[in-house]
C-alpha positions as CSV (number, residue, x, y, z in Angstrom):
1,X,-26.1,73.5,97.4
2,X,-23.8,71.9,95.1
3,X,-23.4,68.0,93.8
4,X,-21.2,67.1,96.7
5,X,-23.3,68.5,99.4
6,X,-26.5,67.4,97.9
7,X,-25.6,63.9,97.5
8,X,-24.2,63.5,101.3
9,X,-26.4,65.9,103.6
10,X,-28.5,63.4,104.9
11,X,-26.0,60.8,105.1
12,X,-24.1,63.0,107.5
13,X,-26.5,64.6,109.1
14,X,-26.0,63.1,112.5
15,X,-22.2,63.4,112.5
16,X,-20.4,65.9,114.3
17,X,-20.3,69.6,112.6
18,X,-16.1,68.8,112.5
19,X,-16.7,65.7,110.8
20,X,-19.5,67.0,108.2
21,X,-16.8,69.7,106.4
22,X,-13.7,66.7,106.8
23,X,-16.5,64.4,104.3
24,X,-17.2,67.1,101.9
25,X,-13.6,68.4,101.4
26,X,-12.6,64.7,100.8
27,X,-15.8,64.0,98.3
28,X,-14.9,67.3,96.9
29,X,-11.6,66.3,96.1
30,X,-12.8,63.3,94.7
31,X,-15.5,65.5,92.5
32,X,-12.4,67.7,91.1
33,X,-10.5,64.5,90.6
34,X,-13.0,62.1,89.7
35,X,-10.2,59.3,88.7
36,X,-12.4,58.6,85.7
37,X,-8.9,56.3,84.2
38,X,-8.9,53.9,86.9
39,X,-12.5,53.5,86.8
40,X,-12.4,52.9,82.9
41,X,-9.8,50.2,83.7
42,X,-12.1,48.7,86.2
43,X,-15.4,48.9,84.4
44,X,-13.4,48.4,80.6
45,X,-15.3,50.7,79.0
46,X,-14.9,54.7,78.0
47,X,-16.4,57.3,80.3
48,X,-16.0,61.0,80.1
49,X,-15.3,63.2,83.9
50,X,-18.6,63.8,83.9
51,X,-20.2,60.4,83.9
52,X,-17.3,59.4,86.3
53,X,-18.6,61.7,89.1
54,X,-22.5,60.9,87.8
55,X,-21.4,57.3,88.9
56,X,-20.4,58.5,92.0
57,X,-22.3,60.7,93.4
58,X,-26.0,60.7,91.4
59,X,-26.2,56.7,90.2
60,X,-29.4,55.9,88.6
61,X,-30.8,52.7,89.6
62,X,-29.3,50.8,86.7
63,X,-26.3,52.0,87.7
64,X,-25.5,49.7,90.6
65,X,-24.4,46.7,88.0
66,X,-21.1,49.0,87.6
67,X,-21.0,49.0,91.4
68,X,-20.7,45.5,91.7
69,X,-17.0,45.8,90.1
70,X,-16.3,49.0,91.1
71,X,-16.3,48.5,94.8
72,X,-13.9,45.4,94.6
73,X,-11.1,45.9,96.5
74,X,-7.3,45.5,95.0
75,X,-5.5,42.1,94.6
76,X,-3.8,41.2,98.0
77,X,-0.4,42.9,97.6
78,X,-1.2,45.7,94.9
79,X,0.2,48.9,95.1
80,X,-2.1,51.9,96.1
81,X,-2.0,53.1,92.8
82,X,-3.7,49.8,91.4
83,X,-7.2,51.0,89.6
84,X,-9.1,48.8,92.3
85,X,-7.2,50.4,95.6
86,X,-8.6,53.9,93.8
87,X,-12.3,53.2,92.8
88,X,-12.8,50.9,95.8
89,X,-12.2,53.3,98.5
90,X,-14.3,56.2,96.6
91,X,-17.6,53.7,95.8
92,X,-17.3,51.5,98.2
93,X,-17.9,55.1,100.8
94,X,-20.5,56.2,99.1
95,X,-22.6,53.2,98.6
96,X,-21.8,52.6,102.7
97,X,-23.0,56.8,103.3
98,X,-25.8,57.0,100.9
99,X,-26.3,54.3,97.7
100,X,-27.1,51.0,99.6
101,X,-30.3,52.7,100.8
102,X,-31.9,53.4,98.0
103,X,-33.8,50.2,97.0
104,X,-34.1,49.8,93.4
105,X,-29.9,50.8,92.9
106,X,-29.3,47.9,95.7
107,X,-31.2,45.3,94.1
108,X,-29.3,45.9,91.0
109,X,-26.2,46.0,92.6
110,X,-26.9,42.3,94.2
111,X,-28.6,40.7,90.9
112,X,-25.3,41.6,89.5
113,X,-23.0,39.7,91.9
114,X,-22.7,42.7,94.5
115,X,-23.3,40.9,97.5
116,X,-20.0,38.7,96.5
117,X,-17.9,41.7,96.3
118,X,-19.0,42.7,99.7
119,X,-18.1,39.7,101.1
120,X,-14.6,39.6,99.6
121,X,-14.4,42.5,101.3
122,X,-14.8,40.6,104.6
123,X,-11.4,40.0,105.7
124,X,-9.4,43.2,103.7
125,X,-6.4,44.4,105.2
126,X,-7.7,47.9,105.9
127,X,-10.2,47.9,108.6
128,X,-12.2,51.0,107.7
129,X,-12.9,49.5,104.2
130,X,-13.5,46.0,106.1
131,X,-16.3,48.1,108.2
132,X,-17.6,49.6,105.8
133,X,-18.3,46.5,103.3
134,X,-20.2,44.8,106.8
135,X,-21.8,47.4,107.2
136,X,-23.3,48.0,103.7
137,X,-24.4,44.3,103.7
138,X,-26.4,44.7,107.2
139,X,-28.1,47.9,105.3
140,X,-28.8,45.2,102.1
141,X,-30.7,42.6,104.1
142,X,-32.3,45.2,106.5
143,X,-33.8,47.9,103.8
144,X,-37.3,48.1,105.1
145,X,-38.4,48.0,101.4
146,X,-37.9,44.5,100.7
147,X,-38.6,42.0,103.5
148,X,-35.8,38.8,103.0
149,X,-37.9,36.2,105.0
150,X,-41.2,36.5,103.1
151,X,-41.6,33.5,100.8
152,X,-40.5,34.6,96.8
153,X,-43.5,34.8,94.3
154,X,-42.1,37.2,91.8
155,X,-39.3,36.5,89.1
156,X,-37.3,39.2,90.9
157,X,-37.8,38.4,94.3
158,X,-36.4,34.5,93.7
159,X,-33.5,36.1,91.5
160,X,-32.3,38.4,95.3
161,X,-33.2,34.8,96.8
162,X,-30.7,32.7,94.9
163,X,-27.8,35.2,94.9
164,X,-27.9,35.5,98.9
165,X,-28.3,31.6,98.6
166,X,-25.1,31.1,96.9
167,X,-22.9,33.1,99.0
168,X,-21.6,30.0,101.0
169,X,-19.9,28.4,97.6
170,X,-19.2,31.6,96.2
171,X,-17.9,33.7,98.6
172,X,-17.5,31.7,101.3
173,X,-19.9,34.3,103.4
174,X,-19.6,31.6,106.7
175,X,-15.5,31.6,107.1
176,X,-15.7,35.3,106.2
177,X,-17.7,36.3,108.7
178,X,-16.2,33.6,111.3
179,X,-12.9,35.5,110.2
180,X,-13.9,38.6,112.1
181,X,-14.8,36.9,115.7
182,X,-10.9,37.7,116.6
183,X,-11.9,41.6,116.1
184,X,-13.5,43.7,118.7
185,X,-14.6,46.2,116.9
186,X,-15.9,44.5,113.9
187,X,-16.9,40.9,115.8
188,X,-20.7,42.2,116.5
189,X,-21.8,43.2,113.1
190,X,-20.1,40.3,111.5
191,X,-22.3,37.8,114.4
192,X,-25.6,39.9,113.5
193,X,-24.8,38.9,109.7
194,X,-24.2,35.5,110.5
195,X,-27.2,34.9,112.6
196,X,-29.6,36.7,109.7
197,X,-27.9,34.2,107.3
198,X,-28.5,31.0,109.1
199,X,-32.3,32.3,110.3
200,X,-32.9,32.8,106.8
201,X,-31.7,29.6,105.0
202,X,-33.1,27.9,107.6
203,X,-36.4,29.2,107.5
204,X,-37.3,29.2,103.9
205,X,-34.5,26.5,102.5
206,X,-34.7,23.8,104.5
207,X,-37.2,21.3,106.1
208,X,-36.9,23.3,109.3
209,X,-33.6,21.6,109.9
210,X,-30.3,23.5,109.5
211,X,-27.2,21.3,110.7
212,X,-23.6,23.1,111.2
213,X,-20.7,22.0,111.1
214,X,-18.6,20.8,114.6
215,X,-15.8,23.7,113.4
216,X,-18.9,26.0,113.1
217,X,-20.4,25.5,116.3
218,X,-17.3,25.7,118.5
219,X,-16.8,29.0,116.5
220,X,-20.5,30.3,118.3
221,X,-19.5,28.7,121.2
222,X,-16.2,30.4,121.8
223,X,-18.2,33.6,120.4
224,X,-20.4,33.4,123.7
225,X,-17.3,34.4,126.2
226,X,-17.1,38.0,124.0
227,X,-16.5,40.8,126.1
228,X,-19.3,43.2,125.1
229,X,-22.7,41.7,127.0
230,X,-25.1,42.3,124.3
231,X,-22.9,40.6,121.6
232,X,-22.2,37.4,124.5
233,X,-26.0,37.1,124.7
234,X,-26.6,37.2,121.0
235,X,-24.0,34.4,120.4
236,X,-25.3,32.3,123.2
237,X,-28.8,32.4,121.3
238,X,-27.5,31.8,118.1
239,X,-25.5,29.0,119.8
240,X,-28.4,27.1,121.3
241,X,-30.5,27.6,118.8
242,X,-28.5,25.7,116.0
243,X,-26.6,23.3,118.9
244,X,-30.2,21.5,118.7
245,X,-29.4,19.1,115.8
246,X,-25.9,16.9,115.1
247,X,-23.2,18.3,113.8
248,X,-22.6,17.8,109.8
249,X,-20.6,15.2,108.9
250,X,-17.0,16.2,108.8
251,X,-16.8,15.0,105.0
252,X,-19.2,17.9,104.3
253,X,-16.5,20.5,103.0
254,X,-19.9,23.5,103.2
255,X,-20.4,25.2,107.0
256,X,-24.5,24.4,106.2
257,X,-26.1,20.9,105.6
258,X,-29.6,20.4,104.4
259,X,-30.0,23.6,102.5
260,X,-32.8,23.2,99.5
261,X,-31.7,24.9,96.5
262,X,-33.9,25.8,93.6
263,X,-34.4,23.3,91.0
264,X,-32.7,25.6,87.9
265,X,-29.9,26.1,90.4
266,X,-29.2,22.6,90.9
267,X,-29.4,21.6,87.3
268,X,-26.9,24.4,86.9
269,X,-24.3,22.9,89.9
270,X,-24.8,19.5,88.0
271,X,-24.2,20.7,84.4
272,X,-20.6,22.3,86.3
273,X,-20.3,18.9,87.4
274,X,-21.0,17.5,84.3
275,X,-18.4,19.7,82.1
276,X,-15.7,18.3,85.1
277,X,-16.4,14.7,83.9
278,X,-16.4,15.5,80.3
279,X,-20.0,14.7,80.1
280,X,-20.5,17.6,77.5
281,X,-23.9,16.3,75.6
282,X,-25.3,16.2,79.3
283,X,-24.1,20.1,79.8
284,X,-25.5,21.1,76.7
285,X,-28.7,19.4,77.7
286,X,-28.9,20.7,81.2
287,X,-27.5,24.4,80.5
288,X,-30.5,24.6,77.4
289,X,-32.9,23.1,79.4
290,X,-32.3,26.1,81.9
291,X,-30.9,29.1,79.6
292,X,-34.8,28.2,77.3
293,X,-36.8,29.2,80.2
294,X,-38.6,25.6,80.7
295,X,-37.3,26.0,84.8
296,X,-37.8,29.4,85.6
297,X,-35.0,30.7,83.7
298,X,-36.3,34.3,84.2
299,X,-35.6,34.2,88.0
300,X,-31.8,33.4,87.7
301,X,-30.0,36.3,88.6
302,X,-28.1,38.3,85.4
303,X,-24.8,36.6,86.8
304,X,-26.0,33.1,87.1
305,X,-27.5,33.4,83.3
306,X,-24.1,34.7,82.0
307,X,-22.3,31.7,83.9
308,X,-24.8,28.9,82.2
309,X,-24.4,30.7,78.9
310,X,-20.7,30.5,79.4
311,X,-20.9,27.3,80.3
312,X,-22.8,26.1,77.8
313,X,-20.2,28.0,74.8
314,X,-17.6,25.7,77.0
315,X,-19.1,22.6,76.4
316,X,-19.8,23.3,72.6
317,X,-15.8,24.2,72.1
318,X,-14.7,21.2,74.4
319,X,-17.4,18.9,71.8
320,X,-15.8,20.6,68.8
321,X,-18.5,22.9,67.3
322,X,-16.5,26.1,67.9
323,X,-19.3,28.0,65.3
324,X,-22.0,27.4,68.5
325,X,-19.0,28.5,71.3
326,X,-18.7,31.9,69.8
327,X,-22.8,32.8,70.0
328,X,-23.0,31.9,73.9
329,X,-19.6,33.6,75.0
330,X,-19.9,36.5,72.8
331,X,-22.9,37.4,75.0
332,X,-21.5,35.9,78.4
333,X,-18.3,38.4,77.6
334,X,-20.9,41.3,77.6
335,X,-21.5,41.3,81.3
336,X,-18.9,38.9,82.9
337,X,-19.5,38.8,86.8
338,X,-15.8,38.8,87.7
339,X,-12.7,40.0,86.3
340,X,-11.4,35.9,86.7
341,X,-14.5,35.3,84.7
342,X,-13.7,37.6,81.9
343,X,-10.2,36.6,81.5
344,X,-11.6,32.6,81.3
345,X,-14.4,33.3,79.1
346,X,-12.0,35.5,76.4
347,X,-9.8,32.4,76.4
348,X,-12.6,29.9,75.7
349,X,-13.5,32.3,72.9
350,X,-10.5,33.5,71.6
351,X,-9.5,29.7,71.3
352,X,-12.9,29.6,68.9
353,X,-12.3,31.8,67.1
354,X,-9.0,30.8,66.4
355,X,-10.1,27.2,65.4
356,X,-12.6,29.0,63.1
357,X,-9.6,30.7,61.6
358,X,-10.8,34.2,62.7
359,X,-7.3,35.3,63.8
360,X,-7.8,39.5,63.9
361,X,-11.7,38.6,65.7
362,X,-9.4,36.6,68.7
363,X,-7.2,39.0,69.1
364,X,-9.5,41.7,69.2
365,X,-11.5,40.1,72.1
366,X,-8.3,39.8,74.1
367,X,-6.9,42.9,73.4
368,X,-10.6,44.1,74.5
369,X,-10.6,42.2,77.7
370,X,-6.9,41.2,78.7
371,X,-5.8,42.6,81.6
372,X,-2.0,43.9,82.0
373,X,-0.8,41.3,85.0
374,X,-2.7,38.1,83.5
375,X,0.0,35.9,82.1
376,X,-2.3,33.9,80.3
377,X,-4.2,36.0,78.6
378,X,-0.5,37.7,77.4
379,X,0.7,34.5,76.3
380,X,-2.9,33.4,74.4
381,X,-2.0,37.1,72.7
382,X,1.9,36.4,71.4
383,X,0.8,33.1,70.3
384,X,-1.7,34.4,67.9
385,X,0.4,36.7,66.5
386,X,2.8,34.0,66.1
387,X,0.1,32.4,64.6
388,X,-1.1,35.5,62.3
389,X,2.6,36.5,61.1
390,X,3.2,32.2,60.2
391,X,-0.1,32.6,58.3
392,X,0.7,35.7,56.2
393,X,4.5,34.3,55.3
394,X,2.4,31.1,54.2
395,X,0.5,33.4,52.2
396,X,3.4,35.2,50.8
397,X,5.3,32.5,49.9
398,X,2.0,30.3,48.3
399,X,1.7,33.8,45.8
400,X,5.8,33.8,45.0
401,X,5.1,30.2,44.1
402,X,2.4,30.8,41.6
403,X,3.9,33.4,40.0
404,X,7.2,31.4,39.9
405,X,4.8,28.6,38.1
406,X,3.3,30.8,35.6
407,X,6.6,32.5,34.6
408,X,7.4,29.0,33.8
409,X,3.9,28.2,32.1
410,X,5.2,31.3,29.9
411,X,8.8,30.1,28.7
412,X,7.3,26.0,28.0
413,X,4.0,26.3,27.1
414,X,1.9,23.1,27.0
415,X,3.0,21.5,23.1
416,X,-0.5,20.9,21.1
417,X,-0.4,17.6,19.4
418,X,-0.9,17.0,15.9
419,X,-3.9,15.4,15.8
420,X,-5.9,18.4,18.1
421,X,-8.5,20.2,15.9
422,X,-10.9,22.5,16.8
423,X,-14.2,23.2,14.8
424,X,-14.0,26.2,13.6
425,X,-16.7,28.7,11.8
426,X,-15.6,29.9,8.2
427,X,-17.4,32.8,6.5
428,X,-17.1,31.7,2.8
429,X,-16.2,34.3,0.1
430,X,-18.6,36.2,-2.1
431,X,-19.0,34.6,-5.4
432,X,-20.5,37.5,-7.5
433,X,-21.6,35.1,-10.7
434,X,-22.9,32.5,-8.0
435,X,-24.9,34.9,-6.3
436,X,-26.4,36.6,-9.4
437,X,-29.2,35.3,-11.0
438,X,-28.8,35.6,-15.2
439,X,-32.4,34.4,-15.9
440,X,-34.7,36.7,-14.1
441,X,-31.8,39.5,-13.6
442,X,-32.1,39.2,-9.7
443,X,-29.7,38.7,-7.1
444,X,-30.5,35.9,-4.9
445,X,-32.9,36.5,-2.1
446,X,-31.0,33.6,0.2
447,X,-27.2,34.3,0.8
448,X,-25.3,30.8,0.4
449,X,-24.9,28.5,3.6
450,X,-21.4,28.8,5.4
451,X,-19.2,25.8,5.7
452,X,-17.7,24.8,8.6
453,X,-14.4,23.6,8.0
454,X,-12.1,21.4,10.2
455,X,-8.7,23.2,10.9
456,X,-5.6,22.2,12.5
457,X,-5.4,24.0,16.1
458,X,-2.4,26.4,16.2
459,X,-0.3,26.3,19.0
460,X,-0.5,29.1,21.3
461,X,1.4,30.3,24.4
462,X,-0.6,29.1,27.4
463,X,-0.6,30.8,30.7
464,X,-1.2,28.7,33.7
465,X,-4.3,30.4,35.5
466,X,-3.0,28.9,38.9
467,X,-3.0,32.3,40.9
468,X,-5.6,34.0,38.5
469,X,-8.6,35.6,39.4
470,X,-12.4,34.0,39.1
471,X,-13.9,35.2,36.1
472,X,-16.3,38.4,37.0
473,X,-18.7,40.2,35.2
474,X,-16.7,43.0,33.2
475,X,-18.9,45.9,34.0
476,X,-20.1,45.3,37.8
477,X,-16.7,44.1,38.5
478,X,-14.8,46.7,37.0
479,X,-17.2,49.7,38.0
480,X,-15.9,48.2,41.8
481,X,-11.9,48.1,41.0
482,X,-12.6,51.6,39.6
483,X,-15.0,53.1,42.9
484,X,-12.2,51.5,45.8
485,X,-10.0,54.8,46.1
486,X,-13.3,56.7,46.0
487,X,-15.3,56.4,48.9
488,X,-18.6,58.8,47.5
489,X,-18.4,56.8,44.6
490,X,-18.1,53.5,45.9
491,X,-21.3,54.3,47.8
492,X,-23.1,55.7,44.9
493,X,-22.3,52.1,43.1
494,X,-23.2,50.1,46.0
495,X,-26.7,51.9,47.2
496,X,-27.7,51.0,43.5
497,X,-25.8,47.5,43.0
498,X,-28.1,44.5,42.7
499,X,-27.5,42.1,45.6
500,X,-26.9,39.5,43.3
501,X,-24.4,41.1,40.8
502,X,-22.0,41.8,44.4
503,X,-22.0,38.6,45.4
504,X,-21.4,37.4,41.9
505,X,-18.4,39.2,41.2
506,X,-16.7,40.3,44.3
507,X,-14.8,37.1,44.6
508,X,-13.3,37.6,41.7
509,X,-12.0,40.9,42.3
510,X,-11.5,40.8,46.8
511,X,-8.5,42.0,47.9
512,X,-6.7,44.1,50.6
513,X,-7.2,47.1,48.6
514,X,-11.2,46.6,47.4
515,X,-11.7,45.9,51.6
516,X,-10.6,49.4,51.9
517,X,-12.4,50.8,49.4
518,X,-15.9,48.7,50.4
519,X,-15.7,49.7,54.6
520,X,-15.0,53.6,53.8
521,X,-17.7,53.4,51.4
522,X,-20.0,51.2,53.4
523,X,-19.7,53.9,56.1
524,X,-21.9,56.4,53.8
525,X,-25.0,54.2,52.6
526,X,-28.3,53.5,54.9
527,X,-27.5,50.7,57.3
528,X,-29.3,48.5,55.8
529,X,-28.3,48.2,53.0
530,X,-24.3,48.0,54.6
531,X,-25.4,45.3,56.4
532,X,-26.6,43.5,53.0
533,X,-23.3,43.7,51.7
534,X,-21.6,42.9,54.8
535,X,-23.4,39.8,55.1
536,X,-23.0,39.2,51.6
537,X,-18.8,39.5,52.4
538,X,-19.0,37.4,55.0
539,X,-20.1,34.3,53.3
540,X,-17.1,34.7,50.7
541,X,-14.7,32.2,50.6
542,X,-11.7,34.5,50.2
543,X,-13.0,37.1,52.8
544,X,-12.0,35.9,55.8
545,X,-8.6,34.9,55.2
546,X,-8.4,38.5,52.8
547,X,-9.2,39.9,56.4
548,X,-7.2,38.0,58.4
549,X,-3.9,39.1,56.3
550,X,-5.0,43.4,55.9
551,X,-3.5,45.8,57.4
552,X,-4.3,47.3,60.8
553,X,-6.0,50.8,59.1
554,X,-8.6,47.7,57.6
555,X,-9.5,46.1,60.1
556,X,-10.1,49.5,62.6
557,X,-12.4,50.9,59.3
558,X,-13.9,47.5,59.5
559,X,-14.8,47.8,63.8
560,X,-16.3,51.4,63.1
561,X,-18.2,50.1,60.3
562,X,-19.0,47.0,62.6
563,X,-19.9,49.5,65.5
564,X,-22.1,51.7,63.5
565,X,-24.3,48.5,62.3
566,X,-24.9,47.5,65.8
């Protein structure tokens, strides 16, 4: 039995013998094909054929975090070519046939914003796709291997909790699922959902009081007069059930009133609110006070951490300490929940690092996570470049003017006055009768004293020192200039170098060139001591604006060497 067939025979087991060979020549077609380009676009990272159809069709449990983007359906409008129409329709199948039973790949997949995705999915165009997302989710809250209504007690059992708890702000899971009353065949399974939902906040989230709004319960209400009996009887249930209390205020803009959220989920709505008001000590304050574990920070979901750590990099840029914004988005960028995310969050970070003057490091994270149709990010990328080109003419023209200055420092040296003297030592001539003693026929055993005379300082040509180098220890220094177009060599020199000589001298003798020489020989001595000397390179003056001007074959040598240190 091959991949295909393994992966699928108990899915399809109960189908029709017709329909059993249709699903494996279409899942073998996908196995032959396994569109491993679209889903690097969607994932933005490499994969070879082989992990592509691993993803697919054997997923490890770690494995549904990928899931959560990969089953995301296509902007409204995109072509059937788009990289979403193509991974959607292949994942989002086999998660429906086989994946979303599987326990420890479905919690995964909903710590990492999965259950979102599916909702999105709610109202797609194509109703197969629409089924099949419903579907999945009544198979995520009905997996007899985690029971939804028992109170939480472990960190991972809260984390499930509070993503299911903040479908109705981000996903809207109430209008989705109202969405589907107008569609016979989808209308039951979309009622079943809601009714779970409600049951469930209600039960464990609120003081046993769960108020709708009036839009809500005329939606049940109108649900009642379906055509199929058993989803007419479940409506009417669900209707009297929740008709027992008043109807939300109409100023609530959320379906559900009275819903108890957990405390490090609050603190995180109010630090959002916070960072709307400006209020960015109080963000800091609340987003630390969460991200530092003091409120059960291990039972936020993965997402929710990313978000506050985001959040928090935010509110350090807005305050103007751009250093701190780069730690906490740097790691919010590793695992951003959704794509909108990811194109904010490089933004916010590329605008850091731009204010740090780290012009190659922000363009690198938006060429890393830009995507083709976002305007924005294209824009934030011409106007570095602007930025970088403006910045090397600056250069270029600051280095024409020095040399213009010294040229000029050559041709009317400084005049010495008249009265300028300078001590100088004078080694006074041997006096052969002086130093020869006639009485006891012995030379002297005590040469005579030197003077030191005063003399007039001669004028010499001065040469301004304007655009010259810092003075650097002749041998370390020139032992460097001499190892940069030899990359064996410049590794010898550096395993042995003394920490302290490098960072003496390299200042002195940093350019384009010695950048070259240091990352091609850095590649070829023990990582620890590479990243001695990196560190050491970093905290140059000169070195980040050396980098910022090199040339593009610099700056990849420096990523490998960056990649191979981490």
């Amino acid at each position: 039995m091959d991949v295909v067939e393994a992966a699928l025979v108990d899915a399809i087991a109960p189908f029709p013998e017709e329909l059993r060979k249709a699903l494996v020549a279409k899942f073998q077609g996908y196995y032959e094909t396994p569109a491993t380009a679209s889903v690097e676009e969607v994932l933005r990272k490499r994969l070879t054929d082989d992990r592509a159809r691993q993803l697919l069709f054997e997923p490890t449990p770690s494995d549904g975090l990928w899931y959560a983007a990969l089953v995301q359906g296509p902007p409204h409008g995109a072509p059937a070519t788009h990289p979403c129409a193509i991974t959607c329709q292949r994942y989002l199948a086999m998660m429906y046939l086989c994946h979303a039973q599987v326990w420890s790949f479905a919690s995964e997949f909903i710590l990492h914003d999965g259950l979102v995705t599916l909702v999105s999915m709610f109202d797609h165009d194509d109703m197969h796709m629409r089924g099949q997302a419903l579907d999945t989710f009544t198979q995520l809250t009905s997996n007899p291997a985690f029971d939804w209504f028992q109170q939480p007690t472990t960190a991972l059992e809260k984390a499930l909790h509070h993503k299911m708890l903040l479908l109705p702000n981000s996903a809207s899971i109430v209008q989705q699922l109202v969405h589907n009353q107008a569609t016979p065949e989808l209308s039951f399974c979309a009622l079943q959902i809601l009714a779970f939902y409600m049951s469930w906040v209600r039960k464990l989230y609120t003081k046993g009081e769960l108020r709708l709004s009036r839009a809500l319960l005329d939606s049940l209400s109108a649900w009642t007069e379906s055509a199929s009996p058993d989803e007419a009887e479940l409506a009417a249930n669900v209707f009297a059930d929740f008709n027992r209390w008043p109807a939300a205020d109409a100023s609530d803009s959320s379906s559900l009133a009275g819903v108890e959220y957990p405390r490090e989920m609050k603190l995180l709505q109010e630090a959002s609110d916070a960072f709307k008001t400006k209020a960015f000590d109080r963000v800091l304050e609340l987003c630390s006070d969460v991200l530092d574990g003091n409120n059960n920070a291990d039972t936020l979901p993965p997402a929710e951490r990313q978000r506050a750590l985001a959040l928090r990099g935010a509110a350090h840029l807005a305050a103007g300490n751009a250093q701190a914004a780069t730690g906490d988005l740097y790691t919010a960028l590793e695992h951003p929940p959704t794509p909108s995310e990811r194109g904010r969050w490089a933004l916010s970070l590329a605008d850091a690092l731009t204010q740090l003057n780290q012009l190659d490091r922000a363009l690198s994270v938006l060429h890393e996570h830009v995507d083709g149709s976002d305007g924005a990010l294209h824009d934030a990328i011409q106007k570095l470049l602007a930025v970088k080109a403006a910045a090397r003419a600056s250069s270029k023209d600051a280095k024409e003017q020095a040399l213009v200055e010294a040229l000029m420092q050559r041709k009317h040296p400084k005049p010495v006055g008249p009265r300028d003297v300078v001590l100088a030592p004078v080694v006074p001539k041997r006096d052969v009768n002086g130093t020869f003693n006639k009485e006891n026929n012995q030379d002297e055993l005590i040469p005579a004293k030197p003077k030191v005379l005063l003399t007039k300082k001669k004028p010499t040509k001065h040469i301004s020192t304007s655009m010259s180098a810092q003075p650097f220890s002749t041998t370390t220094g020139r032992r460097l200039l001499k190892a940069k177009t030899n990359p064996e060599a410049m590794a010898k020199l550096l395993s042995t170098l003394a920490l302290e000589d490098f960072e003496r001298v390299i200042g002195s003798v940093l350019s384009e060139d010695m950048l070259l020489g240091l990352f091609r020989g850095l590649r070829l001595v023990p990582a620890s001591v590479a990243a001695s000397i990196v560190g050491c390179l970093e905290a140059t003056p000169r070195y980040q604006l050396t980098l910022d001007l090199a040339s593009h074959d610099v700056l990849a040598l420096r990523t490998q060497l960056m990649s191979l240190l981490h």
